[in-house]
OpenMM code with the backbone's topology and positions (N, CA, C; nanometers):
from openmm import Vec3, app, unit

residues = "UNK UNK UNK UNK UNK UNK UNK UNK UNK UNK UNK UNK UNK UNK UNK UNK UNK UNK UNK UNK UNK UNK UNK UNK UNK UNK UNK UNK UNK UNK UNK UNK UNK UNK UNK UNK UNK UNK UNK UNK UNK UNK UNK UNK UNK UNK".split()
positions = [
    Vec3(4.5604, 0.2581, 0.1190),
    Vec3(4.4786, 0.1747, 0.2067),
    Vec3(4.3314, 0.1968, 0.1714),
    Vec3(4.2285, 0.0894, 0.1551),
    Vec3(4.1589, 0.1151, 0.1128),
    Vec3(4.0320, 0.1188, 0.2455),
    Vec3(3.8797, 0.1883, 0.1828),
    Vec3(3.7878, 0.2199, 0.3080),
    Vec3(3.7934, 0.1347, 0.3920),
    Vec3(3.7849, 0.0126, 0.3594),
    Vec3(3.7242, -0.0784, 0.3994),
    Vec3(3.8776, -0.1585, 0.5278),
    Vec3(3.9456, -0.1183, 0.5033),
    Vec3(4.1078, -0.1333, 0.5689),
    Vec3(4.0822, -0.0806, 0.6612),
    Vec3(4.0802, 0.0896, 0.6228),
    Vec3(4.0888, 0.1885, 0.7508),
    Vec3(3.9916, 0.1915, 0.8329),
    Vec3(3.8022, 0.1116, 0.7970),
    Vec3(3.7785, 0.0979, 0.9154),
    Vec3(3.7604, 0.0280, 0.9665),
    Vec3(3.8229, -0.1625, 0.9100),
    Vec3(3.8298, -0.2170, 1.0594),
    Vec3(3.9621, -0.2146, 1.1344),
    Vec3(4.0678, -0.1069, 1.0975),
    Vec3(4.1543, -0.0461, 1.1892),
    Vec3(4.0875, 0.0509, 1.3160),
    Vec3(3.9949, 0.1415, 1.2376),
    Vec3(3.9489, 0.2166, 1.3364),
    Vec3(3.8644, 0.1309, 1.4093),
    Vec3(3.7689, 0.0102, 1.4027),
    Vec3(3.7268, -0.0914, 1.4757),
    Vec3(3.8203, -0.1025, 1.5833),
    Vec3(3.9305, -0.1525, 1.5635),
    Vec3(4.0207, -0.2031, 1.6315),
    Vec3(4.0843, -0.1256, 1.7484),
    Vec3(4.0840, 0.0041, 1.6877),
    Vec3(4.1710, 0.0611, 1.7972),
    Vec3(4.0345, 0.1721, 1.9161),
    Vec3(3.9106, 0.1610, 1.8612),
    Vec3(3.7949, 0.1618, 1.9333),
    Vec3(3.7893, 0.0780, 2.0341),
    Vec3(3.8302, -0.0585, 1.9958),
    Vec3(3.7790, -0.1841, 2.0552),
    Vec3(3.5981, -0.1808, 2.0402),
    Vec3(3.5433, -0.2109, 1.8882),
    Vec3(3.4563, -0.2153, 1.8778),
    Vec3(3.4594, -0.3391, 1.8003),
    Vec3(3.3467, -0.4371, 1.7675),
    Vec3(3.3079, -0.5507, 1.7036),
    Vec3(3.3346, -0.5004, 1.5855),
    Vec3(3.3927, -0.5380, 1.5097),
    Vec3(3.4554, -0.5014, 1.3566),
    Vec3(3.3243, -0.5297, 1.2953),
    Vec3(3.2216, -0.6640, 1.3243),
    Vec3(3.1062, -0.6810, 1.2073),
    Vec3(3.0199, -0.5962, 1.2420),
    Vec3(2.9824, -0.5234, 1.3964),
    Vec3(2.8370, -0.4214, 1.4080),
    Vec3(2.9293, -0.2794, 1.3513),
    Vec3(3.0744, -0.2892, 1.3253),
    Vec3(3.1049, -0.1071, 1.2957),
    Vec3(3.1041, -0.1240, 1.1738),
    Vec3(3.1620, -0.2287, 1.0776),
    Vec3(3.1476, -0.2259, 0.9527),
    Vec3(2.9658, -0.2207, 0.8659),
    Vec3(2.8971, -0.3020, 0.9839),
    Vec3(2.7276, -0.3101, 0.9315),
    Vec3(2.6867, -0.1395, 0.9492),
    Vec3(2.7396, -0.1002, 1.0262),
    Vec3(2.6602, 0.0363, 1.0810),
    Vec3(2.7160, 0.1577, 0.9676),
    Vec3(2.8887, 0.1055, 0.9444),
    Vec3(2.9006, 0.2243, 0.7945),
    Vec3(2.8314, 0.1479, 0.7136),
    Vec3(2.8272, 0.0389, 0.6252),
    Vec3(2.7279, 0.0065, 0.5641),
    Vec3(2.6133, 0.0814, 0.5531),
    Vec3(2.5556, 0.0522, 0.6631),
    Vec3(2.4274, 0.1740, 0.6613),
    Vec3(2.4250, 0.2824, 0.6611),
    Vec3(2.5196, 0.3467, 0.6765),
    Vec3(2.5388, 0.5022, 0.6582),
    Vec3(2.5448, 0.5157, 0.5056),
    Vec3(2.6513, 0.4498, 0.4638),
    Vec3(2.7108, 0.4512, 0.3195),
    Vec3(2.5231, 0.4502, 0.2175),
    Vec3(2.4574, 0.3327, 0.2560),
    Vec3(2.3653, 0.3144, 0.1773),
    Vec3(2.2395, 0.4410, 0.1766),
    Vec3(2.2395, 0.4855, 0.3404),
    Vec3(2.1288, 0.5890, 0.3341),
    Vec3(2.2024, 0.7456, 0.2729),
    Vec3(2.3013, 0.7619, 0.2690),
    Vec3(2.3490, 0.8472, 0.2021),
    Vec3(2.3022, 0.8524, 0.0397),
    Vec3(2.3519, 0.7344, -0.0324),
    Vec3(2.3030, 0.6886, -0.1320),
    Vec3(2.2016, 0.7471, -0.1632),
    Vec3(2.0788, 0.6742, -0.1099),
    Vec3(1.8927, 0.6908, -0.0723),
    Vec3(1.9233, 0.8599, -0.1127),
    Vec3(1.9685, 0.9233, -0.0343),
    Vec3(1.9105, 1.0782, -0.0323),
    Vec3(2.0001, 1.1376, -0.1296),
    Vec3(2.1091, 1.0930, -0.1849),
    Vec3(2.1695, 1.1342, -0.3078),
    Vec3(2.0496, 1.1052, -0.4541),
    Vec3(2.0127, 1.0274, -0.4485),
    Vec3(1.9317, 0.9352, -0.5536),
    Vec3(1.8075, 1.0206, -0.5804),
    Vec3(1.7808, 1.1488, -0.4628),
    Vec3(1.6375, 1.2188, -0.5270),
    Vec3(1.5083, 1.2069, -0.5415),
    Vec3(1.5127, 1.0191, -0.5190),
    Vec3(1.3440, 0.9904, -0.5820),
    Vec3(1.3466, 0.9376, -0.6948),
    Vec3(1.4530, 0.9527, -0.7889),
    Vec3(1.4390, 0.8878, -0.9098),
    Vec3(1.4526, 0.7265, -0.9245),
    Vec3(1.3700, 0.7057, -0.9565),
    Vec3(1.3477, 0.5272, -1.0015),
    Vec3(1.3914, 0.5489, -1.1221),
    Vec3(1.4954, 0.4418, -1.1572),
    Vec3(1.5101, 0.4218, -1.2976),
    Vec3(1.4890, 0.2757, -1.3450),
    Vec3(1.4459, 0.2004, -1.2335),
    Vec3(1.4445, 0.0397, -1.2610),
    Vec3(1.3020, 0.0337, -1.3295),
    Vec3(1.2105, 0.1026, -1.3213),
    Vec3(1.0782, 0.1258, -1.3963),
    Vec3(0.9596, 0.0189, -1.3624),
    Vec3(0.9829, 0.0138, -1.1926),
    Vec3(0.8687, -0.0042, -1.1159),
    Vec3(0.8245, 0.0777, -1.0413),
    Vec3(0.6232, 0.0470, -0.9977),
    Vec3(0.6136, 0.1925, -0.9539),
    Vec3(0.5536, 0.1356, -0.8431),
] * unit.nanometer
topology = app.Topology()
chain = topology.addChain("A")
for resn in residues:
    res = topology.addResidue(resn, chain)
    for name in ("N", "CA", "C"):
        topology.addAtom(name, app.Element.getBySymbol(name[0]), res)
């Protein structure tokens, strides 16, 4: 089952809006990212 399965199951059995719980891991997922990433730009704008 893939992430994205298991959590609008866990949506579901929350009884939460599947699009604000899926937007909100979204945002987790991405700021995780951010602070994995260090600071390093590699797109080579400054």
């Amino acid at each position: 089952m893939s992430d994205l399965s298991l959590a609008v199951e866990r949506a579901r059995r929350l009884g939460l809006l599947t699009t604000v719980y899926l937007l909100s891991m979204a945002l987790v997922e991405v700021r995780e990212a951010a602070e994995a990433d260090n600071g390093d730009d590699d797109d080579g704008t400054a």
